[in-house]
Backbone as XML, in Angstrom:
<?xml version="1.0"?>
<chain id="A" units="angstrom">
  <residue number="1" name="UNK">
    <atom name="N" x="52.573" y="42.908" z="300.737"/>
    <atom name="CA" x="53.196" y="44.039" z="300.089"/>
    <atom name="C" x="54.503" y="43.669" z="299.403"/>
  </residue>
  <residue number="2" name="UNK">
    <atom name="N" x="55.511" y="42.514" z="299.934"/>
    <atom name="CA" x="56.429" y="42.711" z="299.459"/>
    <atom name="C" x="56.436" y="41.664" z="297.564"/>
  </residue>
  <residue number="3" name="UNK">
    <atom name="N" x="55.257" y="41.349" z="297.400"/>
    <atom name="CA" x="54.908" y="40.601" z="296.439"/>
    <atom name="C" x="54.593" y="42.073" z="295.140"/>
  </residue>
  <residue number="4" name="UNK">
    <atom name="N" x="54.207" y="43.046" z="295.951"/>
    <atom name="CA" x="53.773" y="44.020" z="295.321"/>
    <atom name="C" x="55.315" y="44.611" z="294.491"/>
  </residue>
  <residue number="5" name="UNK">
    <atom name="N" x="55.739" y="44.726" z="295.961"/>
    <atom name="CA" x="57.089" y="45.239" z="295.891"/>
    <atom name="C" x="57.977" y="44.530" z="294.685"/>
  </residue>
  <residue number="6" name="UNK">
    <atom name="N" x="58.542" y="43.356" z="294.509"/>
    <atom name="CA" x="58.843" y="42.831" z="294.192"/>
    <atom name="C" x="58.295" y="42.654" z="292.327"/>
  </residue>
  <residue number="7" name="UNK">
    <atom name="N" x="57.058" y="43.173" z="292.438"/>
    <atom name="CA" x="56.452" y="43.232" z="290.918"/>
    <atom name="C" x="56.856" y="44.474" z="290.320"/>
  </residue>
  <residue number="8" name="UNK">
    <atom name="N" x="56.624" y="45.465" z="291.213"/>
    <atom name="CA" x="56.885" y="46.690" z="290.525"/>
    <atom name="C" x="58.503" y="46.788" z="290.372"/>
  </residue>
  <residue number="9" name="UNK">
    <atom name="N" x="59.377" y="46.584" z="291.392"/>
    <atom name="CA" x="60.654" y="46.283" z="290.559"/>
    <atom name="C" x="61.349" y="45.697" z="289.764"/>
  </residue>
  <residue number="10" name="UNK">
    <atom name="N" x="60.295" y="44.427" z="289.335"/>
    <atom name="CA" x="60.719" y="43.936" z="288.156"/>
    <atom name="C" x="60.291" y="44.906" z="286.851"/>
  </residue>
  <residue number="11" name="UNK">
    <atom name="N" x="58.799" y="45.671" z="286.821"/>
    <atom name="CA" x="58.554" y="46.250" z="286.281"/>
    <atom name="C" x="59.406" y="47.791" z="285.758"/>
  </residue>
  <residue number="12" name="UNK">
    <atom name="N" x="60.124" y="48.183" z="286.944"/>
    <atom name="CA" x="61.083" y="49.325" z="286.576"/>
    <atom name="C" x="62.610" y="48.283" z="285.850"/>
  </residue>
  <residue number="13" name="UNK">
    <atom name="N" x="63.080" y="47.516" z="286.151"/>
    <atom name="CA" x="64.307" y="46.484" z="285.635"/>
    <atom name="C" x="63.922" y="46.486" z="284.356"/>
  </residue>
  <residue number="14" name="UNK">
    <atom name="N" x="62.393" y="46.259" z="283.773"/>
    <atom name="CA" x="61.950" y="45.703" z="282.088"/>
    <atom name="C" x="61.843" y="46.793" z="281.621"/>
  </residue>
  <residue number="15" name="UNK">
    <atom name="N" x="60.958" y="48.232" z="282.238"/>
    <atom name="CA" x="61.178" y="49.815" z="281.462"/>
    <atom name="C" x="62.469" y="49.881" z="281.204"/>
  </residue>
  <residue number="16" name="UNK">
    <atom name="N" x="63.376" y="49.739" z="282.581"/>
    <atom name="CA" x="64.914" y="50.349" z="282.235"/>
    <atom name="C" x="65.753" y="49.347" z="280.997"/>
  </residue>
  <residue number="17" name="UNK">
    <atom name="N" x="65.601" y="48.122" z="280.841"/>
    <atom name="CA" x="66.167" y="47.658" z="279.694"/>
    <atom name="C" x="65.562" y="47.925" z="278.323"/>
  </residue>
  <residue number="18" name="UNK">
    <atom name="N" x="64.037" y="47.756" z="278.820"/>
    <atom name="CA" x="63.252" y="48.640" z="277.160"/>
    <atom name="C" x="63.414" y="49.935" z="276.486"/>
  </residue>
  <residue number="19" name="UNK">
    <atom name="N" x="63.596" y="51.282" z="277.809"/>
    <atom name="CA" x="64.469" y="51.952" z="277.401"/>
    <atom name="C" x="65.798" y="52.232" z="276.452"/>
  </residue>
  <residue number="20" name="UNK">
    <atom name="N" x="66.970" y="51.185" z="277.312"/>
    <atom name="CA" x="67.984" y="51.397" z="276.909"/>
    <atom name="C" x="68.732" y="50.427" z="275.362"/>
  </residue>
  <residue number="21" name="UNK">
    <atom name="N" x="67.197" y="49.553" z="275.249"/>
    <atom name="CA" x="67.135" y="49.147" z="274.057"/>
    <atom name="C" x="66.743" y="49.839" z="272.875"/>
  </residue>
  <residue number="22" name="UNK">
    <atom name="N" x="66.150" y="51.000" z="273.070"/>
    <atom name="CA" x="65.590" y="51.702" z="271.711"/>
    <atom name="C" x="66.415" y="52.716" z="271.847"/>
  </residue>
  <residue number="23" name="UNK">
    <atom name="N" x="67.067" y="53.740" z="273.201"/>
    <atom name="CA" x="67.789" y="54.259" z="272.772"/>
    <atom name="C" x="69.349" y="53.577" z="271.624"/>
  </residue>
  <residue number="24" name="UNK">
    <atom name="N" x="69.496" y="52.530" z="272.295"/>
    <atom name="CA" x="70.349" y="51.530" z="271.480"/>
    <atom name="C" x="70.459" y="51.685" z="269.831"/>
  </residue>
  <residue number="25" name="UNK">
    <atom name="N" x="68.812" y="51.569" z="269.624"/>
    <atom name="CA" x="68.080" y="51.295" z="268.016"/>
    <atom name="C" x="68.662" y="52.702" z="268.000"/>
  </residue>
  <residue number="26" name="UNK">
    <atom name="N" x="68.669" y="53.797" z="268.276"/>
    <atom name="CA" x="68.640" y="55.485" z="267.562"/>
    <atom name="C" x="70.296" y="55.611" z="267.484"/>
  </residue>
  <residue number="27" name="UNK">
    <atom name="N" x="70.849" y="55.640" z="268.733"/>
    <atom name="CA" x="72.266" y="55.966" z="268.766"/>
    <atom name="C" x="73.114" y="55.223" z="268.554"/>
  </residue>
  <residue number="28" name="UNK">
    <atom name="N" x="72.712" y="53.784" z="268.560"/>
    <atom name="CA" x="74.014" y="52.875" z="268.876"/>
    <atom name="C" x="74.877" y="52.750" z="269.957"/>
  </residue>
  <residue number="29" name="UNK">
    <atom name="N" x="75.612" y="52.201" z="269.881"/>
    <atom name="CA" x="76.577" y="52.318" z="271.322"/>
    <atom name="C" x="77.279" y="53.102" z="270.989"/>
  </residue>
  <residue number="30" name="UNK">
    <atom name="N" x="77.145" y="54.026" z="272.348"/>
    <atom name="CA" x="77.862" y="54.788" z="272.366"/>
    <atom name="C" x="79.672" y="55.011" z="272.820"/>
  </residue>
  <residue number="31" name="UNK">
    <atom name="N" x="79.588" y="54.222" z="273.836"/>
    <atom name="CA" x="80.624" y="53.842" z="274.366"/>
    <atom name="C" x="81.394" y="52.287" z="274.075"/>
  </residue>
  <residue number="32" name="UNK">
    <atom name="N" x="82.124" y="52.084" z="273.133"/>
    <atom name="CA" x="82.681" y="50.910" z="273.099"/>
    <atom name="C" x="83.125" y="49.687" z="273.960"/>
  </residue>
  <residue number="33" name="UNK">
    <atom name="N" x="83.560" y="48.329" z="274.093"/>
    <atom name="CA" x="83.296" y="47.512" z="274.533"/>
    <atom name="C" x="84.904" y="47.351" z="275.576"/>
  </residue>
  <residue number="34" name="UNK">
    <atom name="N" x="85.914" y="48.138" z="274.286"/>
    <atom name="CA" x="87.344" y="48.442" z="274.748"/>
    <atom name="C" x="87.166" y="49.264" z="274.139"/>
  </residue>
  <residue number="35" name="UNK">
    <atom name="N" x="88.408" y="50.364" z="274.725"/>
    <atom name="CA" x="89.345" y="51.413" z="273.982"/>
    <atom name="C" x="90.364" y="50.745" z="273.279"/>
  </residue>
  <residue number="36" name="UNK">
    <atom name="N" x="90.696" y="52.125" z="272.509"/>
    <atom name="CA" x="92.247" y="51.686" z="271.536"/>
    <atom name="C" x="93.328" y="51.207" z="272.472"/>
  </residue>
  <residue number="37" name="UNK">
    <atom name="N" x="93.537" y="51.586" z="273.378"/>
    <atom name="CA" x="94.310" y="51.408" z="274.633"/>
    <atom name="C" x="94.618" y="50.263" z="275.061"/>
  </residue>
  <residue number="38" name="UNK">
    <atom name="N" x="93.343" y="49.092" z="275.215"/>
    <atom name="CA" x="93.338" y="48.263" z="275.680"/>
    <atom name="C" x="93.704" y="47.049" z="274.594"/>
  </residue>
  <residue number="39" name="UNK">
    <atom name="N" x="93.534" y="47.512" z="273.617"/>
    <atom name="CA" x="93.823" y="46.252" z="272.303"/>
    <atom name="C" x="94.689" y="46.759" z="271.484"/>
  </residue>
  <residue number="40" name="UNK">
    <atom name="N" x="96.034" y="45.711" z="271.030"/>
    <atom name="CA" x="96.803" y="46.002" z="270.294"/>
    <atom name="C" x="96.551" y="46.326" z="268.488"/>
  </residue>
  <residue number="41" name="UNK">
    <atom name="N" x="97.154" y="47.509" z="268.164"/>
    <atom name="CA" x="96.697" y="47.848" z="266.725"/>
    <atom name="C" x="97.322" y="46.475" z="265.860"/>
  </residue>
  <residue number="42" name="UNK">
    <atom name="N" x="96.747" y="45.817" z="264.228"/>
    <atom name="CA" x="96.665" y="45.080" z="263.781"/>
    <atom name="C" x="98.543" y="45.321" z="263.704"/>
  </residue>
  <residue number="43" name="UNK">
    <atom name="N" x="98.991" y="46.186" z="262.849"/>
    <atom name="CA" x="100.032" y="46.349" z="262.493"/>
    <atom name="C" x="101.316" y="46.553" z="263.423"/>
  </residue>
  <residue number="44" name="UNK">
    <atom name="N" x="101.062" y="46.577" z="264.923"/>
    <atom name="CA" x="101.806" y="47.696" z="265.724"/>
    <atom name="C" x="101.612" y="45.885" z="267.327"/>
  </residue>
  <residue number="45" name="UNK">
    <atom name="N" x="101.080" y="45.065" z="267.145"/>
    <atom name="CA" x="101.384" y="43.954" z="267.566"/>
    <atom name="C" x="102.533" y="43.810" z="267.545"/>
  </residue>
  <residue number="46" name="UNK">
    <atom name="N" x="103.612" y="44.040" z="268.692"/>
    <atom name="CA" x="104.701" y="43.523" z="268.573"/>
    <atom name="C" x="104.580" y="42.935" z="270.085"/>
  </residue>
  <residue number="47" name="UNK">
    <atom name="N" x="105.629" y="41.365" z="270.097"/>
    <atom name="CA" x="105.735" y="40.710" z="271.175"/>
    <atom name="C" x="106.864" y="41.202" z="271.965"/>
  </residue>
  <residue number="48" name="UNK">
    <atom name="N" x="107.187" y="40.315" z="272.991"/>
    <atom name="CA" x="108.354" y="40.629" z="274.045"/>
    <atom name="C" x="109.745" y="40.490" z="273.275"/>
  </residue>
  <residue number="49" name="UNK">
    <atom name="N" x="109.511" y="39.499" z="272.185"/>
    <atom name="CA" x="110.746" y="39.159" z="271.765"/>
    <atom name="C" x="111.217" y="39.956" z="270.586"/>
  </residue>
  <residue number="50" name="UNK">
    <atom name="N" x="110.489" y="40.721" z="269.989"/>
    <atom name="CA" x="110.754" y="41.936" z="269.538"/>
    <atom name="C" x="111.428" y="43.466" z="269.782"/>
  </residue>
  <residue number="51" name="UNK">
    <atom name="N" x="110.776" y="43.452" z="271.071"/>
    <atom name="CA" x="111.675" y="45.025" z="271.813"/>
    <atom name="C" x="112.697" y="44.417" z="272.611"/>
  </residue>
  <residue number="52" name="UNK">
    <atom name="N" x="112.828" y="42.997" z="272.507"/>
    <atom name="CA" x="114.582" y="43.255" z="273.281"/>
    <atom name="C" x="115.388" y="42.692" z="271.869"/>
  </residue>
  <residue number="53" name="UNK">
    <atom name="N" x="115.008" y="42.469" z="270.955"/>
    <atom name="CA" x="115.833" y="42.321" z="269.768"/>
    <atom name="C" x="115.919" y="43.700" z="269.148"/>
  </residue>
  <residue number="54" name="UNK">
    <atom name="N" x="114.978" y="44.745" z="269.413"/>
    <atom name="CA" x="115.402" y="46.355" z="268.978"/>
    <atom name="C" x="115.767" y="47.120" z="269.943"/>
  </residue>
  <residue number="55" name="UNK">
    <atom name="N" x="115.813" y="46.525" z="271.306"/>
    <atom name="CA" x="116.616" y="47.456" z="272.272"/>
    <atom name="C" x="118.022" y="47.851" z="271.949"/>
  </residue>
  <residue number="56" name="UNK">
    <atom name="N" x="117.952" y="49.297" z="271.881"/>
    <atom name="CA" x="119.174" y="49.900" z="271.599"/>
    <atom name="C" x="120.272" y="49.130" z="273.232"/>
  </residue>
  <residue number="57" name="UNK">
    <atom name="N" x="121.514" y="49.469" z="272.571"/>
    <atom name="CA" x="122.765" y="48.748" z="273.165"/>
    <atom name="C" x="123.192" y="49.936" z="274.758"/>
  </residue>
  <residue number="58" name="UNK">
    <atom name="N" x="122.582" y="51.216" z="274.673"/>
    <atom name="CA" x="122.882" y="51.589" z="275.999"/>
    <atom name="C" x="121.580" y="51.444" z="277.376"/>
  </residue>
  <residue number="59" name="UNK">
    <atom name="N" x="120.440" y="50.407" z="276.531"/>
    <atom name="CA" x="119.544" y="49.725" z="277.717"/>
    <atom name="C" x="119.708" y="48.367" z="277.798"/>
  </residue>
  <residue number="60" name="UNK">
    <atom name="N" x="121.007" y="48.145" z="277.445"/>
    <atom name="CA" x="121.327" y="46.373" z="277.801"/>
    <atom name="C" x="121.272" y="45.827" z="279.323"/>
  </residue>
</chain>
């Protein structure tokens, strides 16, 4: 049995990725890989050595 076992859960593992491959094809991803949050905007990249060269003089 557990040979059985073992087939048919591979068999639900290959539906569930065949599934979530064609929904894929219709919607696309839906959910991104990062948020805006997590990656700095192109323009708005600023380093460490930047905000203590614009730190105002009463957070010295």
């Amino acid at each position: 049995m557990s040979g059985e076992r073992a087939r048919s859960e591979a068999e639900r593992a290959a539906a569930q990725r065949a599934r979530k491959r064609r929904l894929a094809e219709i919607f696309g991803d839906v959910l991104p890989e990062t948020t805006s949050d997590d990656r700095p905007e192109p323009d708005q990249a600023r380093g460490e050595r930047w905000y203590r060269e614009n730190r105002p003089p009463h957070h010295g």
